[in-house]
FIKOLZA-1660 file (N, C-alpha, C; in steps of 0.1 Angstrom, whole numbers, plus 5000, padded with zeros to 4 digits):
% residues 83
   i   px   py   pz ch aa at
   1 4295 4127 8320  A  X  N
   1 4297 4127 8335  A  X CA
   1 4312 4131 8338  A  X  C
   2 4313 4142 8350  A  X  N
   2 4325 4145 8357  A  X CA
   2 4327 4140 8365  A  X  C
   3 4343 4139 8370  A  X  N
   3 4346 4129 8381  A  X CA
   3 4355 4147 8388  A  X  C
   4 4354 4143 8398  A  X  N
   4 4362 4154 8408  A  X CA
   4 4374 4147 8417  A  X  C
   5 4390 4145 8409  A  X  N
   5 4398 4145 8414  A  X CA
   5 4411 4153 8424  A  X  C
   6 4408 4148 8432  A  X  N
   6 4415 4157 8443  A  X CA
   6 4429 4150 8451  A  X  C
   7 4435 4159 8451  A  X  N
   7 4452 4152 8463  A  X CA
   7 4445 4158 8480  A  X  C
   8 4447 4150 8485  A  X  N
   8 4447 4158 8501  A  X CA
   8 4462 4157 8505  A  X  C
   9 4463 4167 8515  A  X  N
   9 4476 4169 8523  A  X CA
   9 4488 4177 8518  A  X  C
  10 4482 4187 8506  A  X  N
  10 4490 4189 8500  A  X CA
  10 4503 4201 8511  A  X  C
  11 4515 4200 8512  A  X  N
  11 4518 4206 8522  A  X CA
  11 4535 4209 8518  A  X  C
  12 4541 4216 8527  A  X  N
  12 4558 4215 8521  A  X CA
  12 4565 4202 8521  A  X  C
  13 4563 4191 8529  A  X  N
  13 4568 4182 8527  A  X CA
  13 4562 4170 8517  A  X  C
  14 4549 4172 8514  A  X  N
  14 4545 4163 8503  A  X CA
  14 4543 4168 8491  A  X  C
  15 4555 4179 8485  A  X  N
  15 4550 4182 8473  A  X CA
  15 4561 4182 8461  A  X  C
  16 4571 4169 8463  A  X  N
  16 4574 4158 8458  A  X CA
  16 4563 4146 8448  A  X  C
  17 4558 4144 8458  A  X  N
  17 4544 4130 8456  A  X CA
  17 4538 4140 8446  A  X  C
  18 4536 4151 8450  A  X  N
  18 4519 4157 8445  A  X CA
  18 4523 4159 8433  A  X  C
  19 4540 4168 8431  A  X  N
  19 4538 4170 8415  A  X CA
  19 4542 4156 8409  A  X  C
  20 4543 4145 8411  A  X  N
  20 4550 4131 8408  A  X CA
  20 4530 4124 8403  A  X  C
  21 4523 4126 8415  A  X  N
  21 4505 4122 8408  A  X CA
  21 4501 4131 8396  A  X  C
  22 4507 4147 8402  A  X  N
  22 4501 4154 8389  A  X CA
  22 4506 4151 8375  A  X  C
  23 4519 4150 8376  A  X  N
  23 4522 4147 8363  A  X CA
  23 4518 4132 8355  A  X  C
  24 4516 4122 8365  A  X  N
  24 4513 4109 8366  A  X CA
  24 4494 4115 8355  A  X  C
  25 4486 4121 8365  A  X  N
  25 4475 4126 8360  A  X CA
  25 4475 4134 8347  A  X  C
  26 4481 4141 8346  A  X  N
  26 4484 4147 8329  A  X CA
  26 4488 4137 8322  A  X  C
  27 4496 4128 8322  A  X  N
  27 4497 4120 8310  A  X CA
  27 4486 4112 8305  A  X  C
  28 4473 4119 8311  A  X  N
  28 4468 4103 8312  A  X CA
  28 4452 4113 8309  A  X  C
  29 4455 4130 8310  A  X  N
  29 4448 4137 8303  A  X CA
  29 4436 4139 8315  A  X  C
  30 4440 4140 8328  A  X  N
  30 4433 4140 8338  A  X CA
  30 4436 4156 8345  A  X  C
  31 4425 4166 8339  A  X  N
  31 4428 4181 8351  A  X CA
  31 4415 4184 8347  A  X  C
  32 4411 4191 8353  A  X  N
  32 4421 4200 8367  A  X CA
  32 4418 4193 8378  A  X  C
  33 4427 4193 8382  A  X  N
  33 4428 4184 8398  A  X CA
  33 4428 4194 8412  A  X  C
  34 4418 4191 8417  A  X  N
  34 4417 4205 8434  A  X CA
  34 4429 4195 8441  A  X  C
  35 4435 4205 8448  A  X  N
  35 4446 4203 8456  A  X CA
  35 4443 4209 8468  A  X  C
  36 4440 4199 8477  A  X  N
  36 4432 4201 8493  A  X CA
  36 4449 4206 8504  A  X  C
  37 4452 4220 8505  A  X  N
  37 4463 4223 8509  A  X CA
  37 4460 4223 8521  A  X  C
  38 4470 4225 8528  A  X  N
  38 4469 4224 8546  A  X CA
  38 4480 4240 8549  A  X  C
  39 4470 4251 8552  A  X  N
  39 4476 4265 8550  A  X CA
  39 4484 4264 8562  A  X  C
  40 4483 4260 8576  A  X  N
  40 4492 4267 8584  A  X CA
  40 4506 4258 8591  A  X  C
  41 4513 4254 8576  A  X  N
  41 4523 4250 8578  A  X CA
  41 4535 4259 8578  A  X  C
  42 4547 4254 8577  A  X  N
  42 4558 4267 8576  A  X CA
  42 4560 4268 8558  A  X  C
  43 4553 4274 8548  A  X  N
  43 4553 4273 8535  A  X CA
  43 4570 4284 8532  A  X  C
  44 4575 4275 8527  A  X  N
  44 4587 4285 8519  A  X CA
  44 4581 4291 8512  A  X  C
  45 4594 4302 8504  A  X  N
  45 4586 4305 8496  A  X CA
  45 4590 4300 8482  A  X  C
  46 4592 4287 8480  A  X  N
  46 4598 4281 8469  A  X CA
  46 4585 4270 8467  A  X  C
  47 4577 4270 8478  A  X  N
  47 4564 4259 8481  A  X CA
  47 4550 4268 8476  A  X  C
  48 4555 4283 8478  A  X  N
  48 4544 4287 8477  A  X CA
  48 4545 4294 8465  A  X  C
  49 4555 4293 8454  A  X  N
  49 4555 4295 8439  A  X CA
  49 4550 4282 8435  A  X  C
  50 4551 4272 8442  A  X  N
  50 4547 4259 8434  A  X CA
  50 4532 4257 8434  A  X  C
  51 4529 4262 8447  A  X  N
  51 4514 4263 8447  A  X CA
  51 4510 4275 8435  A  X  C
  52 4515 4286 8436  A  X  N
  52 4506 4294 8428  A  X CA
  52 4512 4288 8412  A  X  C
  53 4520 4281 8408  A  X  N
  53 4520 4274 8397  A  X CA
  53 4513 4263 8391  A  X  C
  54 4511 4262 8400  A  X  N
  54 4496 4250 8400  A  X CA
  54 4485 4252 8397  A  X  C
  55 4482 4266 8404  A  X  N
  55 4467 4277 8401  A  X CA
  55 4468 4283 8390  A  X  C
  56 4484 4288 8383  A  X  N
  56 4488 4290 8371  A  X CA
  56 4479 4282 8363  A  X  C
  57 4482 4267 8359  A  X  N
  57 4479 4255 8349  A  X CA
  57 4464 4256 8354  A  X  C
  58 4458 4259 8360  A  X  N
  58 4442 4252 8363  A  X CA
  58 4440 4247 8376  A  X  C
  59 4448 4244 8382  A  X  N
  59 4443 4235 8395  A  X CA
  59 4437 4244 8404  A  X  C
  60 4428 4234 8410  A  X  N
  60 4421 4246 8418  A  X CA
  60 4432 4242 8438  A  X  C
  61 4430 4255 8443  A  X  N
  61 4442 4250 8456  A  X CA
  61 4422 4257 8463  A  X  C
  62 4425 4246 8479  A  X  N
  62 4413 4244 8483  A  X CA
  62 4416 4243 8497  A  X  C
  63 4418 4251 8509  A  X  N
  63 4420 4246 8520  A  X CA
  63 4415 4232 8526  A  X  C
  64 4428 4225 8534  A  X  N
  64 4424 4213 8540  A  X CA
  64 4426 4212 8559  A  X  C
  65 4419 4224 8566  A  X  N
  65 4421 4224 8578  A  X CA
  65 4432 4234 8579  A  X  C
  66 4436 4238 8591  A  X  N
  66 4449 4248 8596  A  X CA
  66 4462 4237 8592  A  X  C
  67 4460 4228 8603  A  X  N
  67 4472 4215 8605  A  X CA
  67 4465 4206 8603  A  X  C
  68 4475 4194 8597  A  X  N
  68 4473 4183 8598  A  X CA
  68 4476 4175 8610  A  X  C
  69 4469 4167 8620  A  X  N
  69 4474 4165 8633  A  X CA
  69 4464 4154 8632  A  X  C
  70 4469 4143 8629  A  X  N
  70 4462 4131 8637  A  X CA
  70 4468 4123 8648  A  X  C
  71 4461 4120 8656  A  X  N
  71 4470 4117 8669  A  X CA
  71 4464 4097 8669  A  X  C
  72 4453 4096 8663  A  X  N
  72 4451 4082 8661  A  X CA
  72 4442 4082 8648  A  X  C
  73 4439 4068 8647  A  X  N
  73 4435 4068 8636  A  X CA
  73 4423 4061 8640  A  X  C
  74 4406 4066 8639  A  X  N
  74 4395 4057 8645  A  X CA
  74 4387 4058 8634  A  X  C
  75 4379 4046 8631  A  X  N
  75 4366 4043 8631  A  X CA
  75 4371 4036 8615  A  X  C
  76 4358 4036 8606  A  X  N
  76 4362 4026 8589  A  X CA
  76 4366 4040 8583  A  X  C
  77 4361 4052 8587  A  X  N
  77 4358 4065 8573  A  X CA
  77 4376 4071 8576  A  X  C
  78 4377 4072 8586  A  X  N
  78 4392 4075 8591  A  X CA
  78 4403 4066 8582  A  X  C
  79 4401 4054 8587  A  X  N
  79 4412 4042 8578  A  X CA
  79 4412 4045 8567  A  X  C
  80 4400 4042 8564  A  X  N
  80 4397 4046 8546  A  X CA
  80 4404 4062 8539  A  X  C
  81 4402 4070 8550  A  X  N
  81 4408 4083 8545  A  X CA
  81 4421 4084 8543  A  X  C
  82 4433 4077 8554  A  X  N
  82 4441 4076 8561  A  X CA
  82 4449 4069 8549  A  X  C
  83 4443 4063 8543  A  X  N
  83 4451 4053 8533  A  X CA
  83 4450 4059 8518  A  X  C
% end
């Protein structure tokens, strides 16, 4: 059995965290991990070597919407996502 591990939100300002889980996930012998990116941020281009270093190793990069923009947070599936 496969399991399908994925980061959402991957973006310029959360990609601290992301390489901090990825590596957390390699030690632990966990890839390839989809990386759910959020394309229409302002990407340097120091964000967007990191992404294509990522597609380097295996990862698969997976659009996650244009923006991320939540303006509230509703219903259980939201919370649940949210967290």
């Amino acid at each position: 059995m496969r399991a399908v591990v994925s980061i959402h939100d991957v973006m310029p300002e959360t990609l601290a965290p992301v390489r901090e889980q990825l590596s957390l996930l390699a030690h632990h012998d966990i890839a390839p991990v989809t990386l759910l990116v959020v394309p229409g941020r302002d990407w340097p281009p120091d964000g967007l070597a990191r992404l294509r270093e990522w597609r380097a190793r295996g990862h698969v990069l997976a659009g996650h919407g244009w923006h991320h923009r939540a303006t509230a947070v509703r219903g259980c599936y939201h919370r649940l996502h949210a967290a």
